[in-house]
N, C-alpha and C positions, 0 to 999 in steps of 0.2 A: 281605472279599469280593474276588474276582477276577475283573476284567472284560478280555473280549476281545473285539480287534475289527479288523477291517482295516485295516492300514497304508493312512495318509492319503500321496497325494499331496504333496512338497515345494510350499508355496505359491512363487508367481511373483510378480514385480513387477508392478503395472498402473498406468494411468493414473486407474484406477478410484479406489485407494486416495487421490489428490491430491483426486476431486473429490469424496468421500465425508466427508475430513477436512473441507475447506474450505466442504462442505454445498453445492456447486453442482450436486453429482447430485440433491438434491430439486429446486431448480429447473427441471433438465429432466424430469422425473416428467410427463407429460400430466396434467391438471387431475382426471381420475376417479382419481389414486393419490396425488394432495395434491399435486402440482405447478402449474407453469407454463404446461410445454411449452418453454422459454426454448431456445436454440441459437445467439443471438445475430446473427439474422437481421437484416439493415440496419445493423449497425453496420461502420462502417472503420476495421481499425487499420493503425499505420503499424508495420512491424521494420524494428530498426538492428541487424545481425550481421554475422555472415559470410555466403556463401553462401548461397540459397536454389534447392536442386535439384528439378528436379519429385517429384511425387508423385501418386497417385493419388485419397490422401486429401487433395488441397487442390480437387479437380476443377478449374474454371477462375478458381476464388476469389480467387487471389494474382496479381497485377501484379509481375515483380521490376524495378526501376527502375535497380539497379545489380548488377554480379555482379565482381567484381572483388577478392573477400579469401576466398580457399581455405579448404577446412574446412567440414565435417558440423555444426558448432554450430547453426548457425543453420536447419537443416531441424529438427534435435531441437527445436529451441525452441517453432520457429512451427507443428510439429506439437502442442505439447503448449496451446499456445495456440485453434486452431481445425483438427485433421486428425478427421478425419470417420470414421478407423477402420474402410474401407471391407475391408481384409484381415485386420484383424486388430482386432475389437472393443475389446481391452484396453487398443488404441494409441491411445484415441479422445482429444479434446481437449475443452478445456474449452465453446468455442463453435464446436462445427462446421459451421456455416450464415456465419458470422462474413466477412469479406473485408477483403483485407490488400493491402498496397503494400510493397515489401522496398527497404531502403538496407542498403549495408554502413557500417559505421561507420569511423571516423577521415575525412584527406579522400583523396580517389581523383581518377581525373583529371577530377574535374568542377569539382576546386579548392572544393569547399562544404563547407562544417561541416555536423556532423548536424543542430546546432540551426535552421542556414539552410534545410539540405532539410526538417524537419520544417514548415517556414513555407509553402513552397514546396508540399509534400503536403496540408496544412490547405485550403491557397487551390486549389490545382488539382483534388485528388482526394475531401475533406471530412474528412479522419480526424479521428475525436473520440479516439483513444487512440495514447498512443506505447508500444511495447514495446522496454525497453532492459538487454539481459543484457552488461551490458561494463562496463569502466572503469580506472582505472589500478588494478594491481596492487603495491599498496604492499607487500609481503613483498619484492619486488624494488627499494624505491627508500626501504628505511629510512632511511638516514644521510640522507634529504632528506624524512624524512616531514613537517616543519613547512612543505615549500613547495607542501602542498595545503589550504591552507583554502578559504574561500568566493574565486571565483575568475570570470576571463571567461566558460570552461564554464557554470557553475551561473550569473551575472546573464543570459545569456543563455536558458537555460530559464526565469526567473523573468521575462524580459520576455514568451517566448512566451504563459507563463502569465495573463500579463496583458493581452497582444493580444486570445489567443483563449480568454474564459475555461471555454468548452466543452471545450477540448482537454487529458486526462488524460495525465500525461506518469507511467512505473511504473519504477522503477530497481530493479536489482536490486544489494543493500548490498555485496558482494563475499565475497571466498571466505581474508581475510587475518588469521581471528582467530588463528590460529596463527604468525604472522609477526611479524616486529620484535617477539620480547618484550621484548628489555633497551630498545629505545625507547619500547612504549605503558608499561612500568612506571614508565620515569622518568616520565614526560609526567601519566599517568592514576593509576601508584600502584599499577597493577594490568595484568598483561599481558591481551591481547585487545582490548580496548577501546580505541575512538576510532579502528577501521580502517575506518572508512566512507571513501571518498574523492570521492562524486558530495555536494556538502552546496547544492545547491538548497533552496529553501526553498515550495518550493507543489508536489513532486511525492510520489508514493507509494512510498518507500524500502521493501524485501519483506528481509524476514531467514528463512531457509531449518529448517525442522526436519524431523522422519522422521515415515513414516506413522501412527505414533502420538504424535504431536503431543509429542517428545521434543528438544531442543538437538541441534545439531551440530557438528561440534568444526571444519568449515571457516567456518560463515555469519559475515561480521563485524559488529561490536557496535559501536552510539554510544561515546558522543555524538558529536556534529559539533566539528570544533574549537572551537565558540565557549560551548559547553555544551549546543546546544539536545537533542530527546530524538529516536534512531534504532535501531533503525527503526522504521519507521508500525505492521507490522504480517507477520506471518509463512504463510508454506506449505510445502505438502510440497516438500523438494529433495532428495528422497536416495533412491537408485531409481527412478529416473523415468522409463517407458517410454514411449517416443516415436517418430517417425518418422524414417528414416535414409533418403540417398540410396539411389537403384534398387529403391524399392516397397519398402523395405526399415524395421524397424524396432532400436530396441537400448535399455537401460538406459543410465542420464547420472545422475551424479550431483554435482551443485555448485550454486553458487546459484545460478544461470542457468536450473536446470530450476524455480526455485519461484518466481521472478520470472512468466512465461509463465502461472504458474496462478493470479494474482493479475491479470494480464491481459484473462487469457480470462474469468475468472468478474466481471472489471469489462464487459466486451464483454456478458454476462446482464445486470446490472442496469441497464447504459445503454438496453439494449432494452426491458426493465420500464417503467423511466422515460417513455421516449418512449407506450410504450403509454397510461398513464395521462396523459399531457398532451400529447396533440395532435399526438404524433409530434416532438416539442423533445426539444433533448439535454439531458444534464445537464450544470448546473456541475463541474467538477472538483473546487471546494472539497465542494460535498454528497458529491460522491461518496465522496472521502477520508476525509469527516467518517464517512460510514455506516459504512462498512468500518472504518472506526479503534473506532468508539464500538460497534459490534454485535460487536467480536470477541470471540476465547474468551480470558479472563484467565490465562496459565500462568508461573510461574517467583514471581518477587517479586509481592507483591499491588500492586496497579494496574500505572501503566506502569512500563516500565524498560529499561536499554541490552541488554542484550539479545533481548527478545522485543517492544517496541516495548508497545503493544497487547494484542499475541496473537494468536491464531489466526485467519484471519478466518472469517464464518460467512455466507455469500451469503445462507443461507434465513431470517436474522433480519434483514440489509441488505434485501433484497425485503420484508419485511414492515412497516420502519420506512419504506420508498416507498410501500406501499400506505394504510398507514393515515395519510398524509401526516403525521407526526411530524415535521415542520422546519420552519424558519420562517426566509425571507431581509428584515433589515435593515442599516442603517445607521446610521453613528456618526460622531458628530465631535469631537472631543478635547473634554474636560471632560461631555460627553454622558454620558446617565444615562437606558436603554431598560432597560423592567423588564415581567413578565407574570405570571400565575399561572398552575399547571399544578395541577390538581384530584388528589388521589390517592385511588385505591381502597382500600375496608377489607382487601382482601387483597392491596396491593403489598405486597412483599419484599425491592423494591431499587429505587431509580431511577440511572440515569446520562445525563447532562446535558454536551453538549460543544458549543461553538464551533468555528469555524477560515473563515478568512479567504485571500482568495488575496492574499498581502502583495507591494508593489511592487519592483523588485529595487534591492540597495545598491551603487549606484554606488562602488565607492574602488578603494581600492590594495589588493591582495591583501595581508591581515594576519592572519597567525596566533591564533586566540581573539578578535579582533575582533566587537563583536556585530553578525549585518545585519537585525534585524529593525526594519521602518521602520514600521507602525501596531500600535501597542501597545494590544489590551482585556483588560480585565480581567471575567470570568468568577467570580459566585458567588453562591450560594443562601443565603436566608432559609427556617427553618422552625420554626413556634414560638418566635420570638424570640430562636433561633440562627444564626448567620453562619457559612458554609463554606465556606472556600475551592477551589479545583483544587488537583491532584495534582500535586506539582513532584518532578522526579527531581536529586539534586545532581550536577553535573556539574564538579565541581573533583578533585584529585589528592587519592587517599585515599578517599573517596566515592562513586566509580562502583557500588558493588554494596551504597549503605543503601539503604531502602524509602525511597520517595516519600511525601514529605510533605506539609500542608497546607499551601500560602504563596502569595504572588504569585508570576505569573509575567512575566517581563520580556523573553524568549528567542524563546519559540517563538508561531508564528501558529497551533496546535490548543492547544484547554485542553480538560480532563475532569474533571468533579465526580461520585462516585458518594454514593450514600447508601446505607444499611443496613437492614435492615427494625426493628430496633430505634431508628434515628434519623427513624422516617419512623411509627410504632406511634403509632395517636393523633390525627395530623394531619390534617387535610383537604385540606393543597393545601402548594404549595412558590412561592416567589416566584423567581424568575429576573432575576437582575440583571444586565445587561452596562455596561460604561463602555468609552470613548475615555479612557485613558488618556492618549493619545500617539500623535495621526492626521495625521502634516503632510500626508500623502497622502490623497486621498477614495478611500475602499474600502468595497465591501458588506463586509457580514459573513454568513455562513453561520451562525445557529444551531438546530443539530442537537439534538430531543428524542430519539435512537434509542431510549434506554431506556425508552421508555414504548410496550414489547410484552410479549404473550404474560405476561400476570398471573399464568396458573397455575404459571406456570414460575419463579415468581418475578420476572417486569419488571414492572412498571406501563409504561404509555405510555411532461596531458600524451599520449602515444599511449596509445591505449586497448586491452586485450587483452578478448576475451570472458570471461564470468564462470563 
């Protein structure tokens, strides 16, 4: 049979496709078409870029604070973060109701580190979010790539973190998996890997994929030098239509454009948040945790150095806020907090994750060095079986096995999933957490995200832009 039919128009890039993957267009859906309404009204964020030129679609939303490092980067970004798409619909952003404060990054003549103006922006203006598409570009600084480990940059975000534990700080992982092969092989065993260079430990690292939720041969890939697991968690960066100086809009493609979309759709559920409790922000640890534990699983099963997570999905984060799936405690070394979670005759999966805003490790910058300072340990009883989190191996030779059951010693997020065959039978799952190893007193953040939507299968150096 022979079918004809009119040539379809060439599809176009949109900003649509970012917030369709990433499920933050249901969120803004008005409540009569299974939405929100969300736009990220009352929330501040702060951008560290280049440039921020006016626009039309920021209306009077943006503060820029400093203008001082040339270059269109930083309007594409913080368009794709909250422009409002007043000329051109498809340019629209993730929360365009949203309000922003602009730094450019490195120092300029104000003589301040970003992490100092972000302190500065927190106390003076209230931002609960930092957006940061920058960092050292290690393709350009192989033959010295072991002198970026955990460093003054990252204890310095990890002190913010701990100042202000409201304030979400989002990196974007960088654009260097194609860069230094003959160094990440030696080092990892395997080229691409280990080109993160921001290795804070309490911010949200974005690794970059295409609009159908596919790898891109620029995003870079963990681990962090010391093994822990990067990135957090992935969005669109590849066609990414946005807004340009003089009303103007264009395509950008790098990680810089999927950082912004991880951003903006955190700017929605901070809003979310507040709505359901009294107009308060959220912790930064929930919020990492939600996004981390609700994303879409792609590439190796559970996590892994390349896609972190996966995908994130805002419309399953919003719904792990609404049905209050979390629970904030504390621990103290040797401590033993434990609960039950009831399970449905028709769950099909649970997944179950901690994380913690962990204190920053004061030392000497050292290569593979571990900085994690409170250590929990995270694992499930069910039916008289024991199971562990998902550990990814991060030694030379190892970067691309699947994640295994074990302790973890590394990182301050853990993730335990279960199977609807491991869970067939039971009535409830026990949730164990311990104090391993807390010289520091710290809440803990633990996240039930996986306990939604049943039918679907849940139960309950100089820096360059990226």
């Amino acid at each position: 049979m022979l079918s004809i039919d009119v040539q379809q128009p060439l599809a176009e890039p949109t900003n649509s496709t970012g917030r369709i993957l990433g499920r933050a267009e249901v969120l803004a859906l008005p409540a009569v078409l299974g939405g929100r309404g969300l736009q990220g009204e009352g929330v501040r964020i702060g951008i560290w870029d280049s440039n921020i030129a006016s626009h039309i679609d920021y209306g009077n939303r943006v503060h820029v604070q400093e203008y001082e490092e040339s270059g269109d980067h930083g309007s594409h970004v913080l368009g794709t973060v909250l422009g409002a798409g007043m000329l051109d619909p498809d340019g629209k952003g993730m929360a365009p109701m949203a309000e922003a404060w602009s730094y450019n990054f490195n120092v300029q003549s104000n003589r301040l580190t970003s992490p100092e103006e972000m302190d500065i922006a927190r106390r003076k203006f209230g931002i609960s979010l930092s957006q940061n598409s920058y960092g050292v570009g290690l393709r350009l600084q192989c033959a010295k790539i072991k002198t970026f480990p955990y460093r003054a940059s990252d204890i310095n975000l990890d002190i913010l973190s701990n100042l202000y534990p409201t304030l979400t700080h989002v990196f974007a992982a960088g654009n260097d998996q194609e860069g230094c092969a003959a160094e990440t092989t030696e080092i990892w065993g395997k080229a691409g890997y280990g080109t993160i260079s921001n290795h804070a430990k309490n911010v949200i690292h974005v690794g970059a994929v295409t609009a159908t939720g596919r790898g891109t041969v620029f995003s870079s890939q963990g681990p962090h030098d010391d093994g822990r697991l990067a990135p957090t968690i992935c969005a669109k960066g590849q066609e990414v239509y946005s807004v340009m100086p003089g009303n103007e809009y264009q395509t950008m493609s790098r990680i810089s454009m999927a950082c912004p979309m991880v951003s903006g759709t955190a700017a929605l559920l901070a809003e979310r948040y507040a709505q359901l409790n009294q107009g308060r922000e959220i912790r930064s640890d929930l919020l990492r945790s939600i996004l981390a534990n609700t994303a879409t699983d792609i590439g190796r099963p559970e996590p892994d150095f390349q896609y972190g997570y996966g995908i994130m999905d805002a419309e399953k984060a919003a719904i792990t806020l609404e049905n209050g799936y979390y629970h904030y405690d504390s621990l103290a070394t040797a401590q033993l907090n434990e609960w039950e979670i009831p399970i449905p005759s028709a769950c099909q999966g649970l997944r179950v994750m901690i994380a913690w805003i962990d204190p920053p490790a004061y030392k000497t910058p050292q290569w593979g060095s571990r900085v994690l300072i409170n250590d929990l340990d995270l694992s499930l009883e069910v039916g008289g079986t024991t199971y562990l989190l998902w550990v990814c191996n991060g030694t030379k030779g190892h970067v691309e096995d699947n994640a295994a059951r074990a302790v973890d010693t590394l990182n301050n997020m853990e993730q335990i999933t279960l199977n609807q065959s491991e869970l067939r039978g039971k009535q409830g799952v026990k949730v164990l957490v311990k104090g391993a190893r807390c010289p520091r007193a710290s809440s803990a953040t633990c996240l039930l995200g996986g306990m939604t939507r049943v039918h679907r299968g849940w139960c309950r150096q100089q820096a360059e832009w990226l």
